[in-house]
Residue frames relative to the residue before (quaternion, step in Angstrom):
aa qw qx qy qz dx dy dz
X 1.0000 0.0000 0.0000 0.0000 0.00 0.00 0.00
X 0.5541 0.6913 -0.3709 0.2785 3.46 1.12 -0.26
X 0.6455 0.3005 -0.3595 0.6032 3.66 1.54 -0.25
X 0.3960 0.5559 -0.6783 0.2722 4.05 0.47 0.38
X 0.6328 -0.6747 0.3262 0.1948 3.36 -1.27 0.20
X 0.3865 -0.6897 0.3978 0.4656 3.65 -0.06 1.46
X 0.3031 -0.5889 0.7165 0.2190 2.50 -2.24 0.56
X 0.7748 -0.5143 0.0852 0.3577 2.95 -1.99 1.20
X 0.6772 0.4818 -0.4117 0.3739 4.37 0.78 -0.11
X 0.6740 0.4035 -0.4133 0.4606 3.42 0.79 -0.08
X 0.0411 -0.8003 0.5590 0.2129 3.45 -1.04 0.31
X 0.4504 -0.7068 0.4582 0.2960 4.24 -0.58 0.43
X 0.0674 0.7983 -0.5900 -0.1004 3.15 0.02 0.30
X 0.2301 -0.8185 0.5173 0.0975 3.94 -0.34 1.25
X 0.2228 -0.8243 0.5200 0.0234 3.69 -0.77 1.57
X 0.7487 0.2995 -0.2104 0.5527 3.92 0.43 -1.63
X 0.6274 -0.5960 0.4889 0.1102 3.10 -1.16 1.73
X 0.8296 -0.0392 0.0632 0.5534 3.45 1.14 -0.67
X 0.5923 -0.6131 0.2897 0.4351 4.15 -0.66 0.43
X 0.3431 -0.7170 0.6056 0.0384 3.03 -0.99 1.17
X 0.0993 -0.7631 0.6173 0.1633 4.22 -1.14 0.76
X 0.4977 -0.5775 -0.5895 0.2669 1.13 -1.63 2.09
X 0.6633 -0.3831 0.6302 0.1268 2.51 -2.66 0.45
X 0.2902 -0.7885 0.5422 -0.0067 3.68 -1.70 0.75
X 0.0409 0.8203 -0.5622 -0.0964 3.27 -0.03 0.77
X 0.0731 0.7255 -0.6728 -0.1254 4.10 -1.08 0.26
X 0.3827 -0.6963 0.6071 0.0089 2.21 -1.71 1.49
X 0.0600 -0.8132 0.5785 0.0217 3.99 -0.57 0.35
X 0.0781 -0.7958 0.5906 0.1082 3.99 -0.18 1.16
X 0.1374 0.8580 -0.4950 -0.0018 2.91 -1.39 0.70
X 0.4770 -0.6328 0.5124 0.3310 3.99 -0.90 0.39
X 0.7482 0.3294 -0.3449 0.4611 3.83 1.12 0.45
X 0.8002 -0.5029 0.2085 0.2517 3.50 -1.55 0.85
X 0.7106 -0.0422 0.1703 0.6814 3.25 1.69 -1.03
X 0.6188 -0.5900 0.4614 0.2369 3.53 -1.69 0.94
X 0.5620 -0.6553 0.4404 0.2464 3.39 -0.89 0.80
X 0.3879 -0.7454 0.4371 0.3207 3.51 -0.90 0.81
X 0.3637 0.4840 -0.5848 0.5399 4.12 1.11 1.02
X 0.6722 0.4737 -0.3587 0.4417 3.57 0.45 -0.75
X 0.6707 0.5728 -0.2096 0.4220 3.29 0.19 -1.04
X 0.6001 0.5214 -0.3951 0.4603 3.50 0.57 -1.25
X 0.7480 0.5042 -0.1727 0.3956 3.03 0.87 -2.17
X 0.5162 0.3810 -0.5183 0.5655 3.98 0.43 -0.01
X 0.6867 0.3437 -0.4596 0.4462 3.72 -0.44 -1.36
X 0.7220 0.4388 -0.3704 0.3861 4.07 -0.09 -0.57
X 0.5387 0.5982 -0.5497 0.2233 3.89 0.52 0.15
X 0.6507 -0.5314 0.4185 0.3450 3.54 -1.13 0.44
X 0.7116 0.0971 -0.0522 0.6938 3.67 1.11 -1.01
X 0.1967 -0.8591 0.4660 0.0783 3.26 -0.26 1.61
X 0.6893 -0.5768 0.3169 0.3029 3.69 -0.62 0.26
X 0.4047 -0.6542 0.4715 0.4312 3.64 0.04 -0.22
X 0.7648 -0.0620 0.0345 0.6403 3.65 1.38 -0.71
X 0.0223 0.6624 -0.6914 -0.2875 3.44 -1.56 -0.71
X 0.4300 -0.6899 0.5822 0.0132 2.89 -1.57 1.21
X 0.0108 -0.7626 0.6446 0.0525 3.74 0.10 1.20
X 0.4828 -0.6495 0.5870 -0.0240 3.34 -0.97 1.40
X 0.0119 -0.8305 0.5510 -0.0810 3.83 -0.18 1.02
X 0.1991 0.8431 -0.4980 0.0393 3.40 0.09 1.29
X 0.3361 -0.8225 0.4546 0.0625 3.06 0.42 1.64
X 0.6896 0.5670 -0.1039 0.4383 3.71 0.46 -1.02
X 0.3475 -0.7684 0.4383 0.3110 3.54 1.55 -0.32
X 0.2952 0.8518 -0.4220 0.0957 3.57 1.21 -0.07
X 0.7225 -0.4204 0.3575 0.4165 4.05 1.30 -0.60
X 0.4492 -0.6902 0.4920 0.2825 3.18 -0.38 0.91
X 0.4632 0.6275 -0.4235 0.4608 4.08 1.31 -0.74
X 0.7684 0.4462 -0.2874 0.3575 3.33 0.39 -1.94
X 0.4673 0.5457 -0.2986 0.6282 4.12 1.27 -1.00
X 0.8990 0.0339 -0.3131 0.3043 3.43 -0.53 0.09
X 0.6675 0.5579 -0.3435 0.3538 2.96 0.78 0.90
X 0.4709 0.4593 -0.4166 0.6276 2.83 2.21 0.32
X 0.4933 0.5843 -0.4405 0.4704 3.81 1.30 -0.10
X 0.5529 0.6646 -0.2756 0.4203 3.35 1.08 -0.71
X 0.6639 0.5854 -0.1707 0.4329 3.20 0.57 -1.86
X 0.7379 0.3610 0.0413 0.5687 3.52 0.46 -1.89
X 0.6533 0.2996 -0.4792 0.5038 4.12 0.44 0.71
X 0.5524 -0.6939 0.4548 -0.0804 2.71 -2.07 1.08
X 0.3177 0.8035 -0.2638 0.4288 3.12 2.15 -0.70
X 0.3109 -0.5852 0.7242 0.1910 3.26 -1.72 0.71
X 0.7520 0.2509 -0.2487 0.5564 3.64 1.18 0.08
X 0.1429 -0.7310 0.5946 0.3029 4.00 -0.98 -0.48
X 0.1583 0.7774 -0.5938 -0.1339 2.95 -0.71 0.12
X 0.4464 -0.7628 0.4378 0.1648 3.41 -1.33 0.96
X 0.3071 -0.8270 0.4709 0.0061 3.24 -0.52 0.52
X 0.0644 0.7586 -0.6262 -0.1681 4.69 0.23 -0.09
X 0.7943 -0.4477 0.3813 0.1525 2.84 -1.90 1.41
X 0.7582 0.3109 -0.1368 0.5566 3.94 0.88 -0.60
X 0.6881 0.4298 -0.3505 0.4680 3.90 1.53 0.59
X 0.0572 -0.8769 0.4769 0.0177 2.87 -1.44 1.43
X 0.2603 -0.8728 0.3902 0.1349 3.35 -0.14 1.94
X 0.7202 -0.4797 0.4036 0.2972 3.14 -1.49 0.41
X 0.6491 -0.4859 0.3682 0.4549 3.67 -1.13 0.33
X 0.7421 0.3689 -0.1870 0.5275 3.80 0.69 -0.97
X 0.0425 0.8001 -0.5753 0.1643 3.96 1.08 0.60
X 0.8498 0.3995 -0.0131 0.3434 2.80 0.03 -2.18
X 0.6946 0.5392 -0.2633 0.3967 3.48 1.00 -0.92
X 0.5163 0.5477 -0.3480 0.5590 3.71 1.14 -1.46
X 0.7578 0.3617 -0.4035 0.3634 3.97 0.12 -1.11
X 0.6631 0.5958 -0.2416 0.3834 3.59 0.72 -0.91
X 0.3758 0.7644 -0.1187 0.5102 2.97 2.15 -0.97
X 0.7951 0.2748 0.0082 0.5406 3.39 0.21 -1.77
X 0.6115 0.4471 -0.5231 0.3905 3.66 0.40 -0.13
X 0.6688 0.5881 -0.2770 0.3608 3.66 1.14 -1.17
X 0.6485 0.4338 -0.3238 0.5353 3.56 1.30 -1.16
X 0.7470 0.4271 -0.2344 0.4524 3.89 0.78 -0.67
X 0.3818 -0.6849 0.5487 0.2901 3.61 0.84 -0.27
X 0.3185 0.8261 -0.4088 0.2213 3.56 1.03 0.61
X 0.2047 -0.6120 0.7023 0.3005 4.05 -1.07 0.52
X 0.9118 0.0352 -0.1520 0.3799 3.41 -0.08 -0.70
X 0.1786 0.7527 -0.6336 0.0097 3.86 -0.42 0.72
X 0.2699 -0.6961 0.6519 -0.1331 3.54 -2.14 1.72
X 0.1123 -0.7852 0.5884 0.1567 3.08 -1.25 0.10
X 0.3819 -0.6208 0.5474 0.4112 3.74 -0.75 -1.00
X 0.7856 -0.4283 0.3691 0.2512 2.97 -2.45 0.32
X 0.1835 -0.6829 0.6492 0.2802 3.47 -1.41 0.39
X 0.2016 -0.8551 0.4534 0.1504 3.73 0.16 1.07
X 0.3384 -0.8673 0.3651 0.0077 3.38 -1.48 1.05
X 0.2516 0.6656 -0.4285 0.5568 2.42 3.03 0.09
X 0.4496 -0.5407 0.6413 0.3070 3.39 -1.40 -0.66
X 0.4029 0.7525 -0.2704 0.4452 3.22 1.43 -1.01
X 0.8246 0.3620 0.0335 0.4333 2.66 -0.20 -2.63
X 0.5487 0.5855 -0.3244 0.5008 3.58 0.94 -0.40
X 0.7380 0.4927 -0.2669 0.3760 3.48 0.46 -0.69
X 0.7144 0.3660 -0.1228 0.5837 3.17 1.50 -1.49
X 0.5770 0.4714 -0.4573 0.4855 3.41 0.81 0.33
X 0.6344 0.5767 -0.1993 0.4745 3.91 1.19 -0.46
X 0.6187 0.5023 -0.3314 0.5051 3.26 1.63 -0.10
X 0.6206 0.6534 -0.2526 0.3522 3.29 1.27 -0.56
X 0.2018 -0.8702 0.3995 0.2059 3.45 2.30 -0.27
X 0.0721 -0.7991 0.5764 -0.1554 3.55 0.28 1.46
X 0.4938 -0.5178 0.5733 0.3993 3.85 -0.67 0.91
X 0.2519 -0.7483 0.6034 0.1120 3.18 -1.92 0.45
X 0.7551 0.3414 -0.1872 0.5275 2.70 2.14 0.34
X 0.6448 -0.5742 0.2608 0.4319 3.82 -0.46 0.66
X 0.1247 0.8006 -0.5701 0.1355 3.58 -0.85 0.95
X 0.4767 -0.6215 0.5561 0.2781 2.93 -1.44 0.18
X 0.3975 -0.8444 0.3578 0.0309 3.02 -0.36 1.89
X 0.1486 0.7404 -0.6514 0.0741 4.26 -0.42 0.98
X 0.5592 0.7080 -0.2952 0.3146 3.60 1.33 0.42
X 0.3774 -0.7402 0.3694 0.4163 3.24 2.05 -0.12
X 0.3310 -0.8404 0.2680 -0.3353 3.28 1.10 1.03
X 0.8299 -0.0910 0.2400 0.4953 2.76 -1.29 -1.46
X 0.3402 0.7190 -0.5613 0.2285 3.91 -0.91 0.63
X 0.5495 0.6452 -0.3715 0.3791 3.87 1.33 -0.70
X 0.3865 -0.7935 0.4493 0.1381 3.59 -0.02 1.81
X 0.7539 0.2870 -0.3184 0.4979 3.87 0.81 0.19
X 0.8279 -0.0601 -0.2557 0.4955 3.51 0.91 1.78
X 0.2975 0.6107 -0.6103 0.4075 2.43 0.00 2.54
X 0.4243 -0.6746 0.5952 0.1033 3.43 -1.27 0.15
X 0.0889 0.8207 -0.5621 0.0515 3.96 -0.84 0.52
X 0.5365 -0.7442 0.3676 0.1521 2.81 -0.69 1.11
X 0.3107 -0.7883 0.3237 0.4211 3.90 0.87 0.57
X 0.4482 0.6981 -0.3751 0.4137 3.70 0.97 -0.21
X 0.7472 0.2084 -0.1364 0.6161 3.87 0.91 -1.21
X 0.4934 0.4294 -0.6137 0.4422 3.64 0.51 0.48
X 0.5865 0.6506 -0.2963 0.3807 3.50 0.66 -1.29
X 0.6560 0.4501 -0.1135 0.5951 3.54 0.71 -1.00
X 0.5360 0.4699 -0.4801 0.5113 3.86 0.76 -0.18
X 0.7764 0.4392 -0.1825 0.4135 3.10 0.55 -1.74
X 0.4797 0.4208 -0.5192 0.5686 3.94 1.13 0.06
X 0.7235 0.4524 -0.3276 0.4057 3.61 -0.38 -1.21
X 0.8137 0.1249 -0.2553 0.5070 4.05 -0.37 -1.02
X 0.5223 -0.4942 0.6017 0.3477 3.68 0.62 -0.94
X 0.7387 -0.0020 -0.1961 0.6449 3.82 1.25 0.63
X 0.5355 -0.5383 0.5409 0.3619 3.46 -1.91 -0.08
X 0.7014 0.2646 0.0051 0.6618 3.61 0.60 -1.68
X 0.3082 -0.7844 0.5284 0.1027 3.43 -0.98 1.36
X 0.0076 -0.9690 0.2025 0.1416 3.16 0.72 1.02
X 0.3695 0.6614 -0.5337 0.3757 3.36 1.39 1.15
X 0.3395 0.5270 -0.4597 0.6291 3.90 1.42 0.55
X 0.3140 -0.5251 0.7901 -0.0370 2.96 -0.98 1.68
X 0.8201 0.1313 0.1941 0.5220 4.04 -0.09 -1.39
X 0.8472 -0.0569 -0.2381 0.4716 3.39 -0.94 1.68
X 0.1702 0.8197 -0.4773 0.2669 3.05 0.82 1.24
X 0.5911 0.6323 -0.2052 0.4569 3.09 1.47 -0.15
X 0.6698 0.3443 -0.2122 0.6227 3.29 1.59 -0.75
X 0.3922 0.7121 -0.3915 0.4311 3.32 0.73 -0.36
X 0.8170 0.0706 -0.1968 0.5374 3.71 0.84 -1.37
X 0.3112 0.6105 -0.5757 0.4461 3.37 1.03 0.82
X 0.8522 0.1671 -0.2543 0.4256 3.70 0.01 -0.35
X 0.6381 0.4363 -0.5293 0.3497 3.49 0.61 0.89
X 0.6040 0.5994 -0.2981 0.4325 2.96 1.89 0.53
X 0.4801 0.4904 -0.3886 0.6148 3.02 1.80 -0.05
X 0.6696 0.4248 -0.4099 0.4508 3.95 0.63 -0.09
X 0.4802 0.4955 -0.3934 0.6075 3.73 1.18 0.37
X 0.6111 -0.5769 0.4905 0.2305 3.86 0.36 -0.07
X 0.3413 0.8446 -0.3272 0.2512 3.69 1.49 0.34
X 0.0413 -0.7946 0.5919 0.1286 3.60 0.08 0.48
X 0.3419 -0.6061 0.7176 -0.0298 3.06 -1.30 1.92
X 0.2774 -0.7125 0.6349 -0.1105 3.12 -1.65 1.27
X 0.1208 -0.7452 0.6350 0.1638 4.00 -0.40 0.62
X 0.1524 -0.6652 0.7310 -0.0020 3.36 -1.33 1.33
X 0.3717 -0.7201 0.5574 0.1803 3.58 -0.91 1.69
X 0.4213 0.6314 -0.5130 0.4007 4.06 1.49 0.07
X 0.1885 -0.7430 0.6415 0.0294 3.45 -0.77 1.36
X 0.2514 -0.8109 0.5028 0.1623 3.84 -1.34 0.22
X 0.3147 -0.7041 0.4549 0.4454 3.75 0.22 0.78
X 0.3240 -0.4664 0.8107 0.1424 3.24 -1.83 1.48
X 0.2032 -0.6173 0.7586 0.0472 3.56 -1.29 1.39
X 0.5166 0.6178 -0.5177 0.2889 4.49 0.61 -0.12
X 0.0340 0.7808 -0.6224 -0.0416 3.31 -0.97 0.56
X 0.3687 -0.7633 0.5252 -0.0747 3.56 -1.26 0.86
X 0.1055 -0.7202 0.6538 0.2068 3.23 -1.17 0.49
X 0.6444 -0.2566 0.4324 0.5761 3.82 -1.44 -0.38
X 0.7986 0.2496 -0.4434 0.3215 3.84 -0.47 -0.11
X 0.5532 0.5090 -0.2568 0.6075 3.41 1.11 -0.39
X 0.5798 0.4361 -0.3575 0.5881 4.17 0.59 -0.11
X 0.6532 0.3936 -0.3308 0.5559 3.92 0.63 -1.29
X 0.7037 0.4373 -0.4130 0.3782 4.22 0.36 -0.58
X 0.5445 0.5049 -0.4234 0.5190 3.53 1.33 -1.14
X 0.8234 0.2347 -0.2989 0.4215 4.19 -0.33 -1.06
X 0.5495 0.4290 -0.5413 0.4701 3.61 0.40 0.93
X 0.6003 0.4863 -0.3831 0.5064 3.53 0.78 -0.55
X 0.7467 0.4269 -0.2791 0.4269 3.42 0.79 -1.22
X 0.5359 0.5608 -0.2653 0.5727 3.81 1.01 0.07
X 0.7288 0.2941 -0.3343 0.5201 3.72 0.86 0.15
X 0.4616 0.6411 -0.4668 0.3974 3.06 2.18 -0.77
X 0.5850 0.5792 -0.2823 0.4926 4.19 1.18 -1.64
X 0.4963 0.7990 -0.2561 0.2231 3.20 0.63 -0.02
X 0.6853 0.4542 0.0746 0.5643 2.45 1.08 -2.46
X 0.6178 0.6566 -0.2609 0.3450 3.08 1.27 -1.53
X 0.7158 0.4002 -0.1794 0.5434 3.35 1.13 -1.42
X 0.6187 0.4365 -0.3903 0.5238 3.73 0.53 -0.06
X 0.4701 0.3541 -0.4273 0.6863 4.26 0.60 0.08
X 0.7300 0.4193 -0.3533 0.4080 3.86 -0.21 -0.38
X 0.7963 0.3038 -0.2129 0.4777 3.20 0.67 -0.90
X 0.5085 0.5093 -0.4068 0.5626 3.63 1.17 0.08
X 0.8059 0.2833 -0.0714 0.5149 3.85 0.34 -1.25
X 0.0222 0.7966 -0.5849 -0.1513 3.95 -0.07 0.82
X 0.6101 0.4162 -0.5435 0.3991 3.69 0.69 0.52
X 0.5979 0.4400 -0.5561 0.3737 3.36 0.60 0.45
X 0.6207 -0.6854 0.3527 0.1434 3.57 -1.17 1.43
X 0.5392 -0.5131 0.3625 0.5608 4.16 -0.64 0.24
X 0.5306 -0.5104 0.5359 0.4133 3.88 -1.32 -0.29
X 0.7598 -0.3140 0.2611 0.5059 3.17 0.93 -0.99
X 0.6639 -0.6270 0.1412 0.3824 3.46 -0.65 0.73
X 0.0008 0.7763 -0.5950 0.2080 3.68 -0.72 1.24
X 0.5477 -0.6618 0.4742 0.1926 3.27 -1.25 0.72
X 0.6354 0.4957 -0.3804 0.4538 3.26 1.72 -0.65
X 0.7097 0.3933 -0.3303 0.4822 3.81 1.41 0.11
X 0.4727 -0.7805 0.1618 0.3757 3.04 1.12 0.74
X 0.3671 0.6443 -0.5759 0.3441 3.34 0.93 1.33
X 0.4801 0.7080 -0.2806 0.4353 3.34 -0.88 0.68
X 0.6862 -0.0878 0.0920 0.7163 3.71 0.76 -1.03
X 0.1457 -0.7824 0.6009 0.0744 3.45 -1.07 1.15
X 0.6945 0.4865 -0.2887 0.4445 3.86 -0.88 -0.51
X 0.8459 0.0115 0.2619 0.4645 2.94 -1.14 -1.37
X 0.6838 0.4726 -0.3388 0.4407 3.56 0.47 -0.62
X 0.3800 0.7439 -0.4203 0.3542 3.46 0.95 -1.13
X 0.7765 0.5023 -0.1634 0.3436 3.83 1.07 -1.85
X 0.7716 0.3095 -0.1243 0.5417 3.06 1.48 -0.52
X 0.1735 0.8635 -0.4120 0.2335 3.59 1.88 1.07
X 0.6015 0.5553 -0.2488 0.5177 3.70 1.61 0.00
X 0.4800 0.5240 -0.3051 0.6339 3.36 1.63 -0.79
X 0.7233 0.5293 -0.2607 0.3587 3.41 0.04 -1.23
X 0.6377 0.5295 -0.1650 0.5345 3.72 1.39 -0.81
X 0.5596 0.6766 -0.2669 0.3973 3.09 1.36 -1.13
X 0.6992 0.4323 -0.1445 0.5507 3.24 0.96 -1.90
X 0.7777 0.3925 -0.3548 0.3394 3.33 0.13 -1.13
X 0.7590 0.3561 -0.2842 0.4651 3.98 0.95 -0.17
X 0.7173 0.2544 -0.3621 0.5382 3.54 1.18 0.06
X 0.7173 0.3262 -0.4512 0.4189 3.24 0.59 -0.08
X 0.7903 0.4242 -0.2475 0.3665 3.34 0.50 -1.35
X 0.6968 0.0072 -0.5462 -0.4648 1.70 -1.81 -1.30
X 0.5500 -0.6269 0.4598 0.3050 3.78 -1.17 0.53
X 0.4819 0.5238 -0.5923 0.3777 4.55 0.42 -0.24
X 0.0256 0.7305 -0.6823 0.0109 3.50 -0.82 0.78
X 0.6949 0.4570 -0.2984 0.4682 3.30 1.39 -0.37
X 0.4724 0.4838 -0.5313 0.5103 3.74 1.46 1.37
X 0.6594 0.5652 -0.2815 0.4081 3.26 1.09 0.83
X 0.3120 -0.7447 0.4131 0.4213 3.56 0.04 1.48
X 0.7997 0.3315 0.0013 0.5006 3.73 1.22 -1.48
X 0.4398 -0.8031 0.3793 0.1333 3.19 -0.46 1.41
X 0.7911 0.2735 -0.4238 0.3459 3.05 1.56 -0.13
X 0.2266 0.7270 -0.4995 0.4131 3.22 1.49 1.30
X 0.6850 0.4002 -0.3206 0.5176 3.41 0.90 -0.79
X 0.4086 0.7079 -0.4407 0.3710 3.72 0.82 0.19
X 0.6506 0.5735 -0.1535 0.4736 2.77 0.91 -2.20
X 0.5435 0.7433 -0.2497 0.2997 3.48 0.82 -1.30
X 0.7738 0.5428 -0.0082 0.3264 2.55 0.33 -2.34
X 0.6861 0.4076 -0.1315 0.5881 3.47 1.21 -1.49
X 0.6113 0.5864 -0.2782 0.4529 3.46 0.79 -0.76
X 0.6171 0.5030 -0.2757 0.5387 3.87 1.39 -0.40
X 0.7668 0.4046 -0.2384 0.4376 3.45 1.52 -0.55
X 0.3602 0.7735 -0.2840 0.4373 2.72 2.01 0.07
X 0.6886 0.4969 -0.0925 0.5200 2.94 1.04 -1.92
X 0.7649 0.3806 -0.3978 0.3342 3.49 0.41 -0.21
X 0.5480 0.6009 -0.3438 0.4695 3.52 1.83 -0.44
X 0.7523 0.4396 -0.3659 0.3269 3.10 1.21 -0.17
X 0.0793 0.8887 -0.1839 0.4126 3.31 2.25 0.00
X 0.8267 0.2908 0.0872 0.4738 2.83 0.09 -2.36
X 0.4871 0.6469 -0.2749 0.5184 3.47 1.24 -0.87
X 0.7151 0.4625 -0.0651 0.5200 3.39 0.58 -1.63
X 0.6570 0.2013 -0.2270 0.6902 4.02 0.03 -0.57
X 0.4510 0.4218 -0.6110 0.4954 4.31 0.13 0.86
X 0.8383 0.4488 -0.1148 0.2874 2.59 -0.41 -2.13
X 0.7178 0.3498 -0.2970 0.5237 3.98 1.44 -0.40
X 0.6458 0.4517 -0.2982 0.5386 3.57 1.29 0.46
């Protein structure tokens, strides 16, 4: 389907002067008409340019899932990589990832955000991301706006479920096809290549993002619990990774404290009343949880 003819929301924008092995296709979804000219610069400037980028125009609000899978549909790439509308990667983006699949034998290898909130910066620093390429059994790699896929194990989603992006995931649609690709035998790859996150946020907008992102755990944990060959996202107490033995018994207690009471590091915070935001923003996230594992039962 990649030579059928775009339709009128996607546009191609063609970059490598000539074919490149393997080829690259990036895809970028998005709720606006066209890619910013910071972006843009920053694609035309990569060291290993793409063969194209697909800006994804989901006018209709329809889901980042539903956008990358018509990006899907309509690229040409022996790889995809994805790309979100508010990230700007470095000149060596593309290469370091292409990089790391070869040195790792990897189908799918990701990285994470350099954040420009302060906020987001903080709470993204707690999460202790490698600073160095690896091969990745930590759940990692999954952040849908800097990854890479090998077109072989998308292909093989879409044989096995009958799509790539599951697009009844409004939110964590991204991990979602991270772990039916680890149930295909995919080796995931951490790339320490980071992409400036350019979003910024206040406390009411942070409390909407971790409630959304708490029904997103939701969904996640309901595909798990329906589908036991499909594998954790990544380590969490709510999949019992995390507390082993004896504790393992009291992994709900342990959640209990750590989201209504805790959590208690105020000193991973430049601004205390960032860690506020935080703080409430964890109880947020769990009302939305509950919300979520209702509302899908």
């Amino acid at each position: 389907m990649a030579n059928d003819p775009l339709p009128s929301f996607i546009s191609r924008i063609p970059l490598s002067p000539e074919t490149q092995t393997p080829s690259i296709s990036l895809v970028v979804p998005s709720t606006r008409a066209r890619m910013s000219d910071v972006q843009r610069s920053a694609v035309e400037a990569q060291t290993c340019l793409p063969a194209e980028a697909l800006w994804v125009w989901d006018a209709d609000r329809r889901g980042s899932a539903w956008a990358r899978n018509r990006g899907i549909e309509h690229a040409s790439g022996d790889y995809i990589a994805f790309l979100d509308d508010d990230c700007i990667p470095p000149s060596d983006w593309l290469e370091r990832l292409l990089d790391t699949a070869r040195r790792f034998g990897a189908n799918v290898v990701g990285g994470t955000y350099e954040e420009t909130d302060g906020l987001l910066a903080d709470c993204r620093e707690r999460r202790n991301f490698p600073r160095t390429d690896m091969l990745d059994d930590q759940g990692f790699v999954g952040a849908g706006g800097n990854i890479m896929f090998e077109r072989p194990v998308l292909d093989a989603c879409l044989r096995t479920d009958g799509f790539v992006f599951n697009e009844t995931f409004r939110i964590s649609q991204d991990w979602e096809l991270v772990i039916r690709c680890r149930r295909l035998d995919a080796v995931f790859a951490f790339s320490a290549a980071r992409v400036k996150h350019l979003k910024r946020t206040n406390w009411i907008h942070y409390l909407k993002l971790q409630f959304g992102r708490g029904q997103g755990i939701a969904a996640l944990n309901k595909r798990i619990e329906e589908d036991p060959s499909l594998s954790v996202p990544h380590r969490s107490l709510l999949w019992s990774d995390g507390a082993s033995g004896r504790l393992a018994r009291f992994r709900w207690l342990i959640i209990f404290w750590r989201k209504i009471c805790g959590p208690f590091d105020v000193a991973s915070f430049r601004r205390k009343r960032d860690f506020l935001t935080f703080w409430v923003g964890e109880k947020v996230q769990g009302l939305g949880f509950l919300w979520g594992s209702l509302i899908s039962h």
